[in-house]
PDB file as gemmi writes it, atoms N, CA and C in Angstrom:
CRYST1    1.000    1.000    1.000  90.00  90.00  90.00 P 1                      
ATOM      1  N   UNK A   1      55.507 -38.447  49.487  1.00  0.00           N  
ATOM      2  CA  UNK A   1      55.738 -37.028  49.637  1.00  0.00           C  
ATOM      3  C   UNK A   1      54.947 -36.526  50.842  1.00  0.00           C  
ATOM      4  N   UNK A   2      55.689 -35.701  51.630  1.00  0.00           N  
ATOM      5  CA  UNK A   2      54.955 -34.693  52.687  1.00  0.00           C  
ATOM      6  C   UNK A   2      55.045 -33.599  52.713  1.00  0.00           C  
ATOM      7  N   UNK A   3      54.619 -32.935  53.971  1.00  0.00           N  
ATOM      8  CA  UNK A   3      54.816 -31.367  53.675  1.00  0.00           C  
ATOM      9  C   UNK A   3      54.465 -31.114  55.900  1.00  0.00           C  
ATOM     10  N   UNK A   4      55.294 -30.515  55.945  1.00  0.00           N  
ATOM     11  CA  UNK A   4      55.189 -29.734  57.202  1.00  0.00           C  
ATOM     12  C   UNK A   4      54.692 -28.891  57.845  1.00  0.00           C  
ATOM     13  N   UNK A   5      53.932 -28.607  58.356  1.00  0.00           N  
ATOM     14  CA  UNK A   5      53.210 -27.381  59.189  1.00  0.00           C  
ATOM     15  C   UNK A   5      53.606 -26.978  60.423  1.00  0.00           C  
ATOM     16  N   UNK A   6      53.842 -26.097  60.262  1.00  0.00           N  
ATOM     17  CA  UNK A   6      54.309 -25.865  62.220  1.00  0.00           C  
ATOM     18  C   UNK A   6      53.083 -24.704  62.448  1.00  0.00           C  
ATOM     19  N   UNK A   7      52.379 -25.403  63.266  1.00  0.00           N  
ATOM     20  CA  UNK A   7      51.190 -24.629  63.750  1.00  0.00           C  
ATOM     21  C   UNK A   7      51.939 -22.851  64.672  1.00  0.00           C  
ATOM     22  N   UNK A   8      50.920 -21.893  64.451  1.00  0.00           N  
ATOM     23  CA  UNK A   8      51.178 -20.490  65.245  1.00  0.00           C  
ATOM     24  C   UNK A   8      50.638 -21.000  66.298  1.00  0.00           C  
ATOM     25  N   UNK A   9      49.515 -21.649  66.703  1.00  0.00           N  
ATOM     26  CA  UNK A   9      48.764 -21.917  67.560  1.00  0.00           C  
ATOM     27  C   UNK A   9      48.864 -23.649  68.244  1.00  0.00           C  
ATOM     28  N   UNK A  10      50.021 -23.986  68.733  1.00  0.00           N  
ATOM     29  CA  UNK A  10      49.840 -25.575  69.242  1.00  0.00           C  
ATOM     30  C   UNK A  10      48.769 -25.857  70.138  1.00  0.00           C  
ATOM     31  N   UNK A  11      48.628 -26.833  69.787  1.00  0.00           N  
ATOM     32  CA  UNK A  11      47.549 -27.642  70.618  1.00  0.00           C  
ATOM     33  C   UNK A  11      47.763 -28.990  71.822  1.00  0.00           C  
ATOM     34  N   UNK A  12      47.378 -29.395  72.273  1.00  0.00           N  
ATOM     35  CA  UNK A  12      47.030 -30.265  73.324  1.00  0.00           C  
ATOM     36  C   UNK A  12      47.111 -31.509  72.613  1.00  0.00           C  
ATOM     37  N   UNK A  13      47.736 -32.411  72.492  1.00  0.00           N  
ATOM     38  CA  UNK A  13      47.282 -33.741  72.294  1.00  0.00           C  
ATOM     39  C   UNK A  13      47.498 -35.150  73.322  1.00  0.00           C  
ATOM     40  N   UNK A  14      47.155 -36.158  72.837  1.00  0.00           N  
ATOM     41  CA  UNK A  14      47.322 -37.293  73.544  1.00  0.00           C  
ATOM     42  C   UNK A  14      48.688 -37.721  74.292  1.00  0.00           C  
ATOM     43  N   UNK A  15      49.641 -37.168  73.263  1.00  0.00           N  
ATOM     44  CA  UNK A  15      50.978 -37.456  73.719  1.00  0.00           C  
ATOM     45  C   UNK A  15      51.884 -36.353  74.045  1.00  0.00           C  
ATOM     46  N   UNK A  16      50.645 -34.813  74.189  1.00  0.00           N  
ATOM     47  CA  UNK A  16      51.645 -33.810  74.561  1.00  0.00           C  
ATOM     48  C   UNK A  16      51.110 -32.501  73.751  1.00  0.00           C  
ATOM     49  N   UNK A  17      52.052 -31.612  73.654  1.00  0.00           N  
ATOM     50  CA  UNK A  17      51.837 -30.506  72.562  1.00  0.00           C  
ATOM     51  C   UNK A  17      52.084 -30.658  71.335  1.00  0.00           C  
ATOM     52  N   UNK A  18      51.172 -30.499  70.566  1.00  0.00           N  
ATOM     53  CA  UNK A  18      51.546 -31.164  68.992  1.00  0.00           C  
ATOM     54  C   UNK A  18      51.741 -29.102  68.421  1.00  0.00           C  
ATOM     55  N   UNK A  19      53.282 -29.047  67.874  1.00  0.00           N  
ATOM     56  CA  UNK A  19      53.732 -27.929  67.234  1.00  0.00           C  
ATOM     57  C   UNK A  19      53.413 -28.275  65.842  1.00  0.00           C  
ATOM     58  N   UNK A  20      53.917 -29.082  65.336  1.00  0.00           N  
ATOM     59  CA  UNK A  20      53.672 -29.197  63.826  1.00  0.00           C  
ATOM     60  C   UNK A  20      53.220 -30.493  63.469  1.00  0.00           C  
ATOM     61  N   UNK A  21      52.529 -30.402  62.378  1.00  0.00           N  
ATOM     62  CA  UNK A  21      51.724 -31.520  61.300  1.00  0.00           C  
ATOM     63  C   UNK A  21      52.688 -32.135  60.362  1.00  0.00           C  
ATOM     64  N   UNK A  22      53.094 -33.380  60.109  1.00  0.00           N  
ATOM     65  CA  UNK A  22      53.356 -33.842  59.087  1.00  0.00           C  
ATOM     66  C   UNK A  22      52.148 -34.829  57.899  1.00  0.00           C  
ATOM     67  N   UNK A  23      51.657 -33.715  57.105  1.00  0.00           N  
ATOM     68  CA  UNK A  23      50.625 -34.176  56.118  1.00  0.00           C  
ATOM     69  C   UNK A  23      51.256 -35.048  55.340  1.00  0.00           C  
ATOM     70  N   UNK A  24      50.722 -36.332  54.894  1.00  0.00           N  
ATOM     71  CA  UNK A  24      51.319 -37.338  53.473  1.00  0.00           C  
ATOM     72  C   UNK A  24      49.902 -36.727  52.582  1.00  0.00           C  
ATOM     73  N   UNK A  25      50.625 -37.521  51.032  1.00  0.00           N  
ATOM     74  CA  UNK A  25      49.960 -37.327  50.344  1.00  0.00           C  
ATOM     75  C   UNK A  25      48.760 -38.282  50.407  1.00  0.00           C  
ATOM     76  N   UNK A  26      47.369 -37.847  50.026  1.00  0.00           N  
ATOM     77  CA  UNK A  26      46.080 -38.845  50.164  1.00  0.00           C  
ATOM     78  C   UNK A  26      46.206 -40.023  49.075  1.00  0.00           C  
ATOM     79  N   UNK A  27      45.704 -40.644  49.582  1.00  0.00           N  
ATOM     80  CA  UNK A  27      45.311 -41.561  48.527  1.00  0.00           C  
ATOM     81  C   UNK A  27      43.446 -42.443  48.280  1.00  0.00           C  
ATOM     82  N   UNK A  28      43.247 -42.929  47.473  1.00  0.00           N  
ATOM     83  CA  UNK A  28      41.878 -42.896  47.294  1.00  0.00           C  
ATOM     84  C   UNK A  28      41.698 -43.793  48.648  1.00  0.00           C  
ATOM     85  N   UNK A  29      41.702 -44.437  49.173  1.00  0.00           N  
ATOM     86  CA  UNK A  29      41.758 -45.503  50.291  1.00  0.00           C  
ATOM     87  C   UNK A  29      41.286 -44.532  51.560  1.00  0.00           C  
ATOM     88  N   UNK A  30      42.033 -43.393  51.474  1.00  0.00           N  
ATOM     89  CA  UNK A  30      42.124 -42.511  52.717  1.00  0.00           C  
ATOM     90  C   UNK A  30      40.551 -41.872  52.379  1.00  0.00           C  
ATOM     91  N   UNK A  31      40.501 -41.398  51.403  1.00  0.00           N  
ATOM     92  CA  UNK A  31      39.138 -40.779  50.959  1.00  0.00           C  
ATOM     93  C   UNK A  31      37.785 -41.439  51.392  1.00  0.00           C  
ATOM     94  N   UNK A  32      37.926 -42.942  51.010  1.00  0.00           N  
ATOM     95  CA  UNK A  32      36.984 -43.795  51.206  1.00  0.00           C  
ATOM     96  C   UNK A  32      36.956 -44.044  52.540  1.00  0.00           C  
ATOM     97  N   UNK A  33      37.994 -44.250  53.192  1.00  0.00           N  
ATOM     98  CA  UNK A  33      37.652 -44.357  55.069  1.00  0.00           C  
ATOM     99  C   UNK A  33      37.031 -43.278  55.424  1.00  0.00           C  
ATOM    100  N   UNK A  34      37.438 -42.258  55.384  1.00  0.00           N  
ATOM    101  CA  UNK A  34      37.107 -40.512  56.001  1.00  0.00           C  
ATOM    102  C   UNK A  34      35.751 -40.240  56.001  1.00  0.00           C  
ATOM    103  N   UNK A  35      34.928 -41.310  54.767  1.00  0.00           N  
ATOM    104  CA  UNK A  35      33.591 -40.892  54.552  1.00  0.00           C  
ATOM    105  C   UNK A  35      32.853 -42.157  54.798  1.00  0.00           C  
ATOM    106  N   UNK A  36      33.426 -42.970  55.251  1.00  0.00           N  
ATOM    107  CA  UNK A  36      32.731 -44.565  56.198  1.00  0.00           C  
ATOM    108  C   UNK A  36      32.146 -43.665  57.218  1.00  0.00           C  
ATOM    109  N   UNK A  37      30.266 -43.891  56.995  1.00  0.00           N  
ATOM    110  CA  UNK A  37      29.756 -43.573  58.303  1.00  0.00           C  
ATOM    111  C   UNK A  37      29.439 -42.017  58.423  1.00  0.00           C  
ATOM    112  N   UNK A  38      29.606 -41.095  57.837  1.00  0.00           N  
ATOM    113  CA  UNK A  38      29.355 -39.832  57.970  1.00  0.00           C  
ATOM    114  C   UNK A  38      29.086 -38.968  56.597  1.00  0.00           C  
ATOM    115  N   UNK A  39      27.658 -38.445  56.407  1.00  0.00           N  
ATOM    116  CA  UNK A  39      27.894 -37.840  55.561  1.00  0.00           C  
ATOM    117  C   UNK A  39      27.794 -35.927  55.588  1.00  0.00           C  
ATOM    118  N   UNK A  40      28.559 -35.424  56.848  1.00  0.00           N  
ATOM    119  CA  UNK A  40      28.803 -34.666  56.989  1.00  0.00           C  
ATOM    120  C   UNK A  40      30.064 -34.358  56.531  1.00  0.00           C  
ATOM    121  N   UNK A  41      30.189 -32.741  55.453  1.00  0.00           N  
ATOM    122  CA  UNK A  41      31.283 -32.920  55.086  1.00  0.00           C  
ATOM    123  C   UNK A  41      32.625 -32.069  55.519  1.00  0.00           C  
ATOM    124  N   UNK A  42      31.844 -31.511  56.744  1.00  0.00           N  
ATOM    125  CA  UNK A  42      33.541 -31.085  57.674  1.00  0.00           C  
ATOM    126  C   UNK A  42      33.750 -32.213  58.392  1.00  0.00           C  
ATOM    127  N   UNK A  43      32.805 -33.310  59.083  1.00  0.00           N  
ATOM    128  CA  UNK A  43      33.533 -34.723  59.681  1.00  0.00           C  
ATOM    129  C   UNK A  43      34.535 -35.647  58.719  1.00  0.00           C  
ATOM    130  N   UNK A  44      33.830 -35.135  57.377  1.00  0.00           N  
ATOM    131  CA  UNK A  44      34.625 -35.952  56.125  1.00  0.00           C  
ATOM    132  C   UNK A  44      36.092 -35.458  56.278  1.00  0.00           C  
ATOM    133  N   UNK A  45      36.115 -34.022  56.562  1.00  0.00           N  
ATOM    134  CA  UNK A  45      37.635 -33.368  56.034  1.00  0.00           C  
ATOM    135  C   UNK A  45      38.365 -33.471  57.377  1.00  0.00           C  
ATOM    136  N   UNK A  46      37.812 -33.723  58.383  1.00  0.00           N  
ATOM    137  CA  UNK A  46      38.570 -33.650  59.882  1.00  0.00           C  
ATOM    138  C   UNK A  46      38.891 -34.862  59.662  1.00  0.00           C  
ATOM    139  N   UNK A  47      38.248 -36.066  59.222  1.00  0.00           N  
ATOM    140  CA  UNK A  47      39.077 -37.131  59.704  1.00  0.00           C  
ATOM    141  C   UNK A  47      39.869 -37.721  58.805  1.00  0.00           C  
ATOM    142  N   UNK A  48      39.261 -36.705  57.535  1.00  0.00           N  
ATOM    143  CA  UNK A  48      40.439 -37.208  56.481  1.00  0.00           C  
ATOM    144  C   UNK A  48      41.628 -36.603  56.747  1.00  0.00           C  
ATOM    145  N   UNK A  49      41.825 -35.548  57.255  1.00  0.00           N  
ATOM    146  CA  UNK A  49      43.186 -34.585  57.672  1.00  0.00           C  
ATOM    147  C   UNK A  49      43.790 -35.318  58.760  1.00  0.00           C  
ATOM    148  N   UNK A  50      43.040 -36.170  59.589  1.00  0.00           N  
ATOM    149  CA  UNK A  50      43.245 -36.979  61.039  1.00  0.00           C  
ATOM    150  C   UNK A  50      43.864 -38.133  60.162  1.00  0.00           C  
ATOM    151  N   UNK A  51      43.887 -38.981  59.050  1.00  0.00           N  
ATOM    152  CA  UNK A  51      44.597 -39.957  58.363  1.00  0.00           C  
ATOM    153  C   UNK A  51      45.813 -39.801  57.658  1.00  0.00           C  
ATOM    154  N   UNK A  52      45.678 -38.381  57.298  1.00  0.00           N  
ATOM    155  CA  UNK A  52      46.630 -37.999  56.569  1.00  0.00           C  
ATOM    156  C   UNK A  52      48.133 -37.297  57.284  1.00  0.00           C  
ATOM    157  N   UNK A  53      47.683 -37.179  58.803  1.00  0.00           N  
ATOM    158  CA  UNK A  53      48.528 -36.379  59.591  1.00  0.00           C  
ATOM    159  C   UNK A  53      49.068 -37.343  60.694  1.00  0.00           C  
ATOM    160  N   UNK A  54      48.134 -38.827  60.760  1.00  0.00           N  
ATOM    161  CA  UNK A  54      48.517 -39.248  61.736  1.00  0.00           C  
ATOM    162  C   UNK A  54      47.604 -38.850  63.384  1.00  0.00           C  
ATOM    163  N   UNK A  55      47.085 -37.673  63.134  1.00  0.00           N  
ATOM    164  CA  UNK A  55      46.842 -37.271  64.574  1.00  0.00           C  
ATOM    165  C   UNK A  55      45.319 -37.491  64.999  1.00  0.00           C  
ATOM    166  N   UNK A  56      45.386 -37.755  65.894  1.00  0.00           N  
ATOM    167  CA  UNK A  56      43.586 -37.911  66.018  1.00  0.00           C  
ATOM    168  C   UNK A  56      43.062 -37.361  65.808  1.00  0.00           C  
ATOM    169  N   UNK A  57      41.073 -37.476  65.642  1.00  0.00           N  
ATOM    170  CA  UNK A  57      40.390 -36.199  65.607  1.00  0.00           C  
ATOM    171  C   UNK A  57      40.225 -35.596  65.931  1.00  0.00           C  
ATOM    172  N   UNK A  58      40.807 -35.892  67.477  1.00  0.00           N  
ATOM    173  CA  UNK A  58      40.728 -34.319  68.472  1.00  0.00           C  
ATOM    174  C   UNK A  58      41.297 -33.554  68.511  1.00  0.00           C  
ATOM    175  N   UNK A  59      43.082 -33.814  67.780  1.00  0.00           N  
ATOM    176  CA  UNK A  59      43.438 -32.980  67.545  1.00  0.00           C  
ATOM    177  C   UNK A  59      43.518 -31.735  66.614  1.00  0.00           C  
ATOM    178  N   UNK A  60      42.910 -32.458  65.638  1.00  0.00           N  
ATOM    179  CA  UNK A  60      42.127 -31.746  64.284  1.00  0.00           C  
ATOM    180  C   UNK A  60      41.398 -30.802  64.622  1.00  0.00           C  
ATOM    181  N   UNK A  61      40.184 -31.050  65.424  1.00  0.00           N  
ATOM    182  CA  UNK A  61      39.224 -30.459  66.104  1.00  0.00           C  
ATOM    183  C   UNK A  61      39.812 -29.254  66.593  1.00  0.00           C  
ATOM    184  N   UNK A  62      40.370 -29.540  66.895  1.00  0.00           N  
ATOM    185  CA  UNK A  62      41.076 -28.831  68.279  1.00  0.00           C  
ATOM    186  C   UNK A  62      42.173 -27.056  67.243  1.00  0.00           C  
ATOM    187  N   UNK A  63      42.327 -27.722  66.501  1.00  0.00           N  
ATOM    188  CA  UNK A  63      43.494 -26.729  65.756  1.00  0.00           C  
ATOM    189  C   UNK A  63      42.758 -25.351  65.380  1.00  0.00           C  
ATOM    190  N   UNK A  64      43.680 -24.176  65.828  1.00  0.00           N  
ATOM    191  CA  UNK A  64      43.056 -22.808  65.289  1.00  0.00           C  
ATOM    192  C   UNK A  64      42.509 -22.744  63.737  1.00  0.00           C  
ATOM    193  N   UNK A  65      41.783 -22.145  63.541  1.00  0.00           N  
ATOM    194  CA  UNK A  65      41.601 -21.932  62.188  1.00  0.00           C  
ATOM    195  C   UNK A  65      42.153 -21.579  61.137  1.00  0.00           C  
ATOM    196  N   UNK A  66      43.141 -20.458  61.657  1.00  0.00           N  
ATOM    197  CA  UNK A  66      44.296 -19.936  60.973  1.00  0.00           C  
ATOM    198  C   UNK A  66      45.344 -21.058  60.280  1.00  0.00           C  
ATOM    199  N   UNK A  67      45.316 -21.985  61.655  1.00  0.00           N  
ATOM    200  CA  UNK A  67      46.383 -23.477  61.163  1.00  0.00           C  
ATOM    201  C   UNK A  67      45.858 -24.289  60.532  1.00  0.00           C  
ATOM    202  N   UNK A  68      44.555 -24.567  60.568  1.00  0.00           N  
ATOM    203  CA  UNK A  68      43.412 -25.568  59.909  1.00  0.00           C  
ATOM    204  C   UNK A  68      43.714 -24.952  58.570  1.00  0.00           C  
ATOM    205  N   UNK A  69      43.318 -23.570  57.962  1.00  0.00           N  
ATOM    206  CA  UNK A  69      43.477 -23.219  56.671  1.00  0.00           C  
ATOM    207  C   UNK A  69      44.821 -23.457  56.014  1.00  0.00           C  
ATOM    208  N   UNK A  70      46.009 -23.307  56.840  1.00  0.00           N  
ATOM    209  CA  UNK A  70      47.096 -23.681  56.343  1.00  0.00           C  
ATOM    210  C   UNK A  70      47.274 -25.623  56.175  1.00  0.00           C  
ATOM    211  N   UNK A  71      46.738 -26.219  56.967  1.00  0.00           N  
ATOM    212  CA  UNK A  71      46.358 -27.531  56.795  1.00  0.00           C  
ATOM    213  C   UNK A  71      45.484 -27.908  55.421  1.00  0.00           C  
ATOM    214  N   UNK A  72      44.908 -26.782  54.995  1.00  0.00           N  
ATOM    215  CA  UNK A  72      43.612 -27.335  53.809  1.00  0.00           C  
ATOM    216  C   UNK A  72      44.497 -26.443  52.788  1.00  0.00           C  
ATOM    217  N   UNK A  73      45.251 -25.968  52.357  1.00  0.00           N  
ATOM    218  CA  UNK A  73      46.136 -25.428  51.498  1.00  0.00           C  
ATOM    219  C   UNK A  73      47.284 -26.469  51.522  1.00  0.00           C  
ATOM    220  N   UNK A  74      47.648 -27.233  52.419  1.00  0.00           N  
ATOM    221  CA  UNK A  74      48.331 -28.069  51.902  1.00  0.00           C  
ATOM    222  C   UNK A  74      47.825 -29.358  51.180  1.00  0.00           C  
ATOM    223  N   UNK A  75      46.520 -29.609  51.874  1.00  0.00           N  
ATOM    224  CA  UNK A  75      45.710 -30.835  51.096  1.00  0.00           C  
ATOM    225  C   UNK A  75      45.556 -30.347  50.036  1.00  0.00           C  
ATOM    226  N   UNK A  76      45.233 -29.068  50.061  1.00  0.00           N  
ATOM    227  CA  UNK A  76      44.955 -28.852  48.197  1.00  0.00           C  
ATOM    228  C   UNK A  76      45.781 -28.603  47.089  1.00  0.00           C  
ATOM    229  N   UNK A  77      47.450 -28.301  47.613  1.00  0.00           N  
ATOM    230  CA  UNK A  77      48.308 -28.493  46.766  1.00  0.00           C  
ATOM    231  C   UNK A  77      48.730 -29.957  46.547  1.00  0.00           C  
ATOM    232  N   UNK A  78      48.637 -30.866  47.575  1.00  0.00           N  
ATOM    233  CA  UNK A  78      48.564 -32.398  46.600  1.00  0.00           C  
ATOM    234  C   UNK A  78      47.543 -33.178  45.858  1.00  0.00           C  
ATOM    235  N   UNK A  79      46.474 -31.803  45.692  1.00  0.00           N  
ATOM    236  CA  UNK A  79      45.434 -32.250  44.917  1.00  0.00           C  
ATOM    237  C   UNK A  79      46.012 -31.377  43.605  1.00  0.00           C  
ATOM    238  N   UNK A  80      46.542 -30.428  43.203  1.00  0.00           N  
ATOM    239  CA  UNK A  80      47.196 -29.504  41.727  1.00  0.00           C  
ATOM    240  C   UNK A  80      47.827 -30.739  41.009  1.00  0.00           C  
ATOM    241  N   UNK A  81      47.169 -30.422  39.578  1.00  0.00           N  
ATOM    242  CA  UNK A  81      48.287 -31.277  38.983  1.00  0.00           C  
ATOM    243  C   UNK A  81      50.074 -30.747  38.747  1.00  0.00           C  
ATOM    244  N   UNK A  82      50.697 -31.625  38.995  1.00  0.00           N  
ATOM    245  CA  UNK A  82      52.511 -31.338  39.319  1.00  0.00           C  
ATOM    246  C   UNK A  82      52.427 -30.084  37.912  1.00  0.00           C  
ATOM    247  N   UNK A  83      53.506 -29.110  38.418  1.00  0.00           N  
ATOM    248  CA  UNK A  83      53.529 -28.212  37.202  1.00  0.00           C  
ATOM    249  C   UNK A  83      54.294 -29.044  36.313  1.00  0.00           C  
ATOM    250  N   UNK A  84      54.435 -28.236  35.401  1.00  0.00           N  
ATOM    251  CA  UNK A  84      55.238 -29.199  33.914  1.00  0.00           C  
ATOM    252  C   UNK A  84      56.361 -29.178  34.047  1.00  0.00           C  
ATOM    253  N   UNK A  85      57.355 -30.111  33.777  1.00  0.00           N  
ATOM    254  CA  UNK A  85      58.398 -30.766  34.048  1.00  0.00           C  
ATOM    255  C   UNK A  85      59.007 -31.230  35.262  1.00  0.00           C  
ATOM    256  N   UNK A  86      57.882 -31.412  36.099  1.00  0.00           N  
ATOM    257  CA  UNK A  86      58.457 -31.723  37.861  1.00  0.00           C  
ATOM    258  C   UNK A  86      58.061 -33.224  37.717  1.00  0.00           C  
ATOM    259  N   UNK A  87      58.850 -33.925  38.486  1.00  0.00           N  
ATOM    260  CA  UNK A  87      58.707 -35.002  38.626  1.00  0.00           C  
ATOM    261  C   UNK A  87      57.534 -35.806  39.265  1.00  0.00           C  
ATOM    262  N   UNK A  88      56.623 -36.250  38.626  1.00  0.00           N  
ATOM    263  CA  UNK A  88      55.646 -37.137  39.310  1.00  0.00           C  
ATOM    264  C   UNK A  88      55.827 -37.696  40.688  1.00  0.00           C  
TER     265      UNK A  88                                                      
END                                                                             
């Protein structure tokens, strides 16, 4: 499962202007890399959002805040448990 973001604010990346995010869902694996090596915990969430999106950390870095919050509202709806009767 994913979920789409189309940033208000694009950014600069490696391969160009990145308009929108495609977030997957985390998995514990992703959790455990993100926090190899850092126990700061916005480096934790930048590079866990950087695994989960595909995009580097600079581009993470890099994203307005406005889009970052819409980025951490989507991590946190694949953290809700599924409402009742939706499919796992």
């Amino acid at each position: 499962m994913t979920v789409e973001i189309t940033l208000d604010y694009p950014v600069e990346g490696p391969m160009g202007t990145v308009e929108k995010l495609t977030m997957r869902r985390p998995k514990v694996r992703d959790q455990v890399a993100a926090q190899e090596g850092t126990n700061n915990p916005a480096e934790f969430e930048l590079r866990l959002y950087s695994f989960l999106s595909g995009q580097p950390p600079e581009v993470i870095a890099a994203i307005d805040l406005a889009d970052y919050a819409r980025l951490n509202r989507a991590y946190l709806d694949f953290m809700a448990p599924p409402a009742k009767g939706a499919a796992a």
